[in-house]
N, C-alpha and C positions, 0 to 999 in steps of 0.2 A: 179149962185146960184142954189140950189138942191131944187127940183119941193117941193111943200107944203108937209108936213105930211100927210096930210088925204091922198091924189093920191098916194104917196109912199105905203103907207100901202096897197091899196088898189092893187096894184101893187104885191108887196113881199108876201102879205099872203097866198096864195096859196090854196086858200079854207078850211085853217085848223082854226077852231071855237074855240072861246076862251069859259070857263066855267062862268057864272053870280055866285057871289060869294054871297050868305046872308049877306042881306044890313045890320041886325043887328051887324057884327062881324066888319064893315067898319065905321070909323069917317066918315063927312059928306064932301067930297071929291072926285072928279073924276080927280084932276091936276094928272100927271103922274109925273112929280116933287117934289110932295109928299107921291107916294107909298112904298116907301121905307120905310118910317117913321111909314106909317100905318102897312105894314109887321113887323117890329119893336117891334111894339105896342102890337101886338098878340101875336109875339116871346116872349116877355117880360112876359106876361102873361100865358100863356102857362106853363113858365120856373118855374113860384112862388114855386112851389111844385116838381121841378126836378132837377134833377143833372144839374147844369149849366155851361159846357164846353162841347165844338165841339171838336172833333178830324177830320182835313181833309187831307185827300193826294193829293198833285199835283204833277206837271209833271217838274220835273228839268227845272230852269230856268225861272217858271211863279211867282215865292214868290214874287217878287215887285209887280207883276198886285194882289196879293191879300193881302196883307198889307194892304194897304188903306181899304177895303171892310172889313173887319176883326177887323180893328180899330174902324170903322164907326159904324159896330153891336155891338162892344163890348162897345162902348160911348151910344147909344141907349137904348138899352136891357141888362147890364150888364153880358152879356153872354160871359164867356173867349173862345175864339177862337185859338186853336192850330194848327199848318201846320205843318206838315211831309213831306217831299221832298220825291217822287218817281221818278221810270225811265224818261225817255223823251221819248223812241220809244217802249217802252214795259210796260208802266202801267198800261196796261188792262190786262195782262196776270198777273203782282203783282198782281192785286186786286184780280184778280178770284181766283189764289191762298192764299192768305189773305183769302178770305172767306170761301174755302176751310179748311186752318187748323185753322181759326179763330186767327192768331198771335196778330193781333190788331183790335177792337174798333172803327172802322173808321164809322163816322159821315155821312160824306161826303167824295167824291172823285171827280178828275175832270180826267176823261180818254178822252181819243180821241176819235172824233165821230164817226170815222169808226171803232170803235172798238166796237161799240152799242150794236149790232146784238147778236155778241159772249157773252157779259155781260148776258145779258134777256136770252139767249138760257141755259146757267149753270143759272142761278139765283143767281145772283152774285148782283144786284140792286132790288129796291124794283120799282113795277108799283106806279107813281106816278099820275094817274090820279083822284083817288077817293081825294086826296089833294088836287088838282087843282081844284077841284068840287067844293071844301068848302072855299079854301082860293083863290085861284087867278080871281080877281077882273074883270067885265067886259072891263076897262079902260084899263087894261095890254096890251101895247105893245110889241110883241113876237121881237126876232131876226129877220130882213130884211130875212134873210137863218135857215129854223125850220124845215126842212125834217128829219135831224138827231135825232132831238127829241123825234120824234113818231116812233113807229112801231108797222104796222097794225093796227094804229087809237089810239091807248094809247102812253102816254104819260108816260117817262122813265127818260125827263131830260131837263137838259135848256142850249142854246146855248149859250157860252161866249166868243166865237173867232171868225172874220172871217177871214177864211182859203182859199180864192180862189187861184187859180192857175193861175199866170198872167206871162206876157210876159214882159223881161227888153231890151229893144236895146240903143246902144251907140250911140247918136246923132251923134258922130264925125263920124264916119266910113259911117253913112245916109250921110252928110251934107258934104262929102268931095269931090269936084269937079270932081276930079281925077279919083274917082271911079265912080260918079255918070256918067259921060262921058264913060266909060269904059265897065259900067252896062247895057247902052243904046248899045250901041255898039255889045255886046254879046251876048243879047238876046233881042234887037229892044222894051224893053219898058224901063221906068221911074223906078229909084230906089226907092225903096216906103217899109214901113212895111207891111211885109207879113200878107197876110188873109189866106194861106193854107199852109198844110203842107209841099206841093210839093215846093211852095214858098222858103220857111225856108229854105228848105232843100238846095236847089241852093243857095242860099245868105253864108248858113253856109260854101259850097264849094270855096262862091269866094271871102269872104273874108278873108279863109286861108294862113295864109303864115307866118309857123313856123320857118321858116329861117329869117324873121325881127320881132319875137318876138311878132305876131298879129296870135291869133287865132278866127274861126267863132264861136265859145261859149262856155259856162259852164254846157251847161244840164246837169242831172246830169245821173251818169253812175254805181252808187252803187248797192250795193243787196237790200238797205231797198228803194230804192226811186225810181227804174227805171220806174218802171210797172205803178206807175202812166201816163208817156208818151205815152206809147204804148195804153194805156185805152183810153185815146182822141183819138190818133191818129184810131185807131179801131172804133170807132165811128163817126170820121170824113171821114171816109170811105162809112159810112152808115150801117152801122154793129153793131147788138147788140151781147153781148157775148153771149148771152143763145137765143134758139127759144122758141114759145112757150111752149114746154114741156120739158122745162128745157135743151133739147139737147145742147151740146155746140157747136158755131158756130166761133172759134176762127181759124177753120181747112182751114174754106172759102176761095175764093182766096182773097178776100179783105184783111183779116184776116191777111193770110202771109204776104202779100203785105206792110199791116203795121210796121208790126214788122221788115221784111226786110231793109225798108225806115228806120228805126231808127236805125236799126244795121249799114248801107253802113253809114249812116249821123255821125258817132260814130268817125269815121276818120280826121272829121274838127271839131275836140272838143280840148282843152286844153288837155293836157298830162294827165292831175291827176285825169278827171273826174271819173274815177274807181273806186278811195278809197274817195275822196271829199264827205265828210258829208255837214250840214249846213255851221258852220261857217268858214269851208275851201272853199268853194265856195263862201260865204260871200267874203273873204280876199281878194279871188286870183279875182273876177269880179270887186270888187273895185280896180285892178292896173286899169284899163283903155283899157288895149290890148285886149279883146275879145269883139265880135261883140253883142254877146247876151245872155242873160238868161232868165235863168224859176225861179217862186218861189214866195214865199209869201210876206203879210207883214213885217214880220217880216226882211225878204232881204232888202225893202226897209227902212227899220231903219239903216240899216246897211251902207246901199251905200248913205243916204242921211244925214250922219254923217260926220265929220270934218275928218274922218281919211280915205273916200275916196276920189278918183279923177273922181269919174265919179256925185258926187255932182252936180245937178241942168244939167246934161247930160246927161238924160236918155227920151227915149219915153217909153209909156207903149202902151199896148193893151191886151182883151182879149185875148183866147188861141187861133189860128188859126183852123180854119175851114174847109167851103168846101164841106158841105154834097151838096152830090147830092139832089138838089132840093129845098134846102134850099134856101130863098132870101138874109137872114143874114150870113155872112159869118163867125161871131165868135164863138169858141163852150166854152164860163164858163163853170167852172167844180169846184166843193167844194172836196177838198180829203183830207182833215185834221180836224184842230176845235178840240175844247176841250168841253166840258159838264159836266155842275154841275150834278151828279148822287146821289142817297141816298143808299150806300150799303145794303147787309142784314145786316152785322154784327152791323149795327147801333142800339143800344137801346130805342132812342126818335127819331125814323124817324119823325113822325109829326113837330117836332124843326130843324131836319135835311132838310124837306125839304122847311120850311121857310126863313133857310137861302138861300137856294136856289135860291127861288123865290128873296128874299130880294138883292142878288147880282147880279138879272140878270134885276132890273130895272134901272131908267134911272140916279137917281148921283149916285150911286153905281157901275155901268159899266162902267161911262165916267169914274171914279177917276181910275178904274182898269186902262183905255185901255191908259189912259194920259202919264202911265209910260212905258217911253221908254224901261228898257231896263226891262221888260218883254216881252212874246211871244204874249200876246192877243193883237189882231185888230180890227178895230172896224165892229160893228155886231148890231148896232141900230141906226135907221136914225140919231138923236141926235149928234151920235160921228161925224160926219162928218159934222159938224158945228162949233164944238167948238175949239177955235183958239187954244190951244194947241196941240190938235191931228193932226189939220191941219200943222202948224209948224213941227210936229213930221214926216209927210210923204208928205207934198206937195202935191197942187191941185191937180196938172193934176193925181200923181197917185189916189188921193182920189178918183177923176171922174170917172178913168176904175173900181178901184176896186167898188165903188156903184154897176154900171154898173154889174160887176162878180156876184157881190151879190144878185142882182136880178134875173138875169137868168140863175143860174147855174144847170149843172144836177149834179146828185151824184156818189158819189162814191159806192159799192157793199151792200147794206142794205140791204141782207137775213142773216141767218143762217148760220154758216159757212164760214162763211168773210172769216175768217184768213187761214182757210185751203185753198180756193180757191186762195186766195192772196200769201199762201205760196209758192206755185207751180208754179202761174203765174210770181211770183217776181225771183223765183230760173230760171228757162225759160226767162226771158226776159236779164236778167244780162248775162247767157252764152252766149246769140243772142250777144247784143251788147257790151260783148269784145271781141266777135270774136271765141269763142269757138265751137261754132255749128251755122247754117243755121236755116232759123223760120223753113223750113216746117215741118222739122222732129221733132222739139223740140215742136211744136205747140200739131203735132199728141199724141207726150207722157201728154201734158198738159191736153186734152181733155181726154184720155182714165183715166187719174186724175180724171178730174171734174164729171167724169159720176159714179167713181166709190164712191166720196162723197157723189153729189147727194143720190144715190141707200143706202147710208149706212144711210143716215141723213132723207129720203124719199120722193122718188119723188114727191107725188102728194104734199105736204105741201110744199116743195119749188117751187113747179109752181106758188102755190094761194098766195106763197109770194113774186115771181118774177112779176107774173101777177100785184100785187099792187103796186109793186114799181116801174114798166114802165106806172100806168096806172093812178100813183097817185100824184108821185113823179118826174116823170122826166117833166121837163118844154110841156105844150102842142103843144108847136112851132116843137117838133122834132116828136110829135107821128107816122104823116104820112110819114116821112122821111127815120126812122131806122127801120129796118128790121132784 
């Protein structure tokens, strides 16, 4: 069973303070069971004398996980709630253009949360903190993972995914004699799930052998997805991307060293990890024949469904690890997630971001995250009790990912995300299909990042790098990474 509410929270919250809301605007209530209702309540009221319909955008693929929610406000508050399907891997760049020529009226939106930064940087979203001030309740329990919410102490949006980055291995291939005997043999220990990169990496090598149709795994090897690998890896190294003053430190030997390691490791991967998006990865790790993979929940809906073979045959684990100095050896990482945001182009942001809050509390989220076959996972202590969720992903994964969710660090929360990302992602993709060597491509990345920085300005992305290693990333790594 999963430790009480109270320690969990106490756990997950991160020292980030919730707003006391005026007790006159609140029925006489602090259940968390019933804050939906009372947001409701307000919505409702609020609505008497306004146009009553939401316009939201989501992200191709999530309209099941908000049906139910949408249904729920519209049975409460009479408030007609409309969904417009956007991109899946580009709907923060829709919206900021949306806003830009103003083509539609959007309400709400729900973009990815590493897509945060760049939103608030154009003003593309509205600051949701002075809302929060007035409407959300001292009871509100936030998402287990809320870093992406805020930037630099204001509040932007509400977590309704959680996105960690977890490790899938094939029981069979752990659990087969053969190799386990053969394992011991070759390198004098126990075959066991890897806690380091360096691990993985040997494992991915021996358990290649594409002449009997068994590959070492699925990582993925795309343009949009690689550079997430390389960011752990980089950090499991003990290496932060940026020094102090923003310098970029990707040049280091650690640096290369990583990137290297994931380009050489590129060789014991299935054939197609190149162009394998999600759900080709999905497919091809549900035959059975690879040793391992990377990815989310959403992966494990997929392999824990009837239509694969690796059903009730999977180990999980954090991401591997390894920093020097560290006692723990896993390193969580959050690089995805979706966020309820309130556009500008919204006309009742006040309405817009009540639904907000209204869909990021506690029956409002489980009804979201129950349905399978959307992308949202669960992301409040609650979901991970309730037997349907459970059913939907199985303990043991539910255990790591808790686990992920609590101690993960982030993904790149300044200014200029997407451009830093863009460079890094186009740079990591040539490494590993073999096009170029890190050092050299590392060197053009950095002579990149420096010339961002200087156009975007230095000293403001220091004071926002400074808070986000100093706020954000978990204190277990501060003295560790460098």
């Amino acid at each position: 069973m999963l430790s009480s509410r109270r320690a969990f929270l106490k756990l997950a919250s991160g020292g980030l303070a919730t707003a006391t809301l005026p007790a006159n605007l609140w029925a006489d209530t602090d259940s968390s069971e019933n804050l939906h209702a009372e947001v409701a309540r307000i919505a409702a009221q609020l609505a008497k004398s306004r146009r009553t319909r939401l316009l939201v955008l989501y992200p191709d693929g999530c309209q099941a996980n908000l049906q139910p929610v949408a249904r729920l406000f519209n049975e409460l508050t009479g408030i007609e709630v409309n969904l417009k399907k956007g991109s899946l891997d580009e709907i923060s760049a829709e919206l900021i253009l949306n806003e830009k020529l103003r083509t539609n009226k959007f309400d709400v939106a729900i973009p990815a949360t590493f897509g945060m930064p760049d939103l608030i940087d154009s003003d593309s979203i509205f600051d949701l903190s002075e809302f929060a001030e007035r409407y959300q309740p001292s009871s509100f329990e936030p998402s287990l993972y809320q870093h992406g919410d805020h930037f630099a102490t204001r509040l932007y949006g509400y977590q309704t995914d959680g996105d960690c980055y977890l490790m899938f291995y094939n029981r069979d291939f752990l659990e087969d004699e053969q190799s386990q005997k053969r394992y011991e043999d070759m390198f004098g220990e126990a075959l066991r799930v890897p806690k380091t990169w360096q691990a993985l990496d040997r494992q991915l090598a021996f358990f290649h052998q594409p002449e009997q149709d068994r590959f070492g795994g699925s990582l993925f090897r795309n343009r949009n997805y690689t550079a997430w690998e390389f960011w752990v890896r980089l950090h499991a190294k003990g290496v932060l991307p940026f020094g102090d003053n923003m310098q970029c430190q990707l040049t280091k030997n650690e640096g290369v060293e990583a990137l290297q390691e994931l380009a050489d490791a590129s060789a014991f991967l299935e054939p197609g990890v190149l162009q394998n998006g999600l759900f080709e990865n999905f497919r091809s790790f549900a035959r059975g024949n690879k040793y391992c993979n990377i990815g989310w929940g959403g992966t494990q809906k997929y392999l824990n469904g009837p239509q694969s073979a690796v059903k009730n045959r999977l180990v999980y684990t954090a991401l591997p690890g390894g920093i020097p100095g560290l006692e723990e050896p896993w390193l969580p990482f959050f690089n995805w997630g979706w966020n309820f945001v309130v556009p500008r182009s919204s006309e009742q942001a006040e309405l817009a971001y009540l639904f907000c809050l209204f869909a990021s509390t506690s029956v409002p989220s489980t009804l979201s995250v129950r349905e399978s076959e959307g992308y949202f996972d669960p992301f409040r202590i609650e979901h991970y009790d309730d037997p349907q969720i459970r059913k939907t992903y199985s303990q043991d994964f539910l255990n790591t990912h808790y686990y992920s969710m609590s101690n993960a660090f982030p993904d790149l929360y300044i200014r200029g995300r997407g451009l830093y990302f863009d460079v890094l992602r186009q740079a990591v993709f040539a490494c590993g299909s073999g096009m170029t060597s890190a050092e050299p491509i590392l060197k053009s990345v950095a002579e990149a990042w420096e010339k961002i920085t200087d156009e975007l300005g230095r000293d403001q992305q220091r004071r926002q790098w400074s808070y986000l290693k100093e706020q954000v990333y978990p204190s277990r790594l501060h003295s560790v990474l460098a």
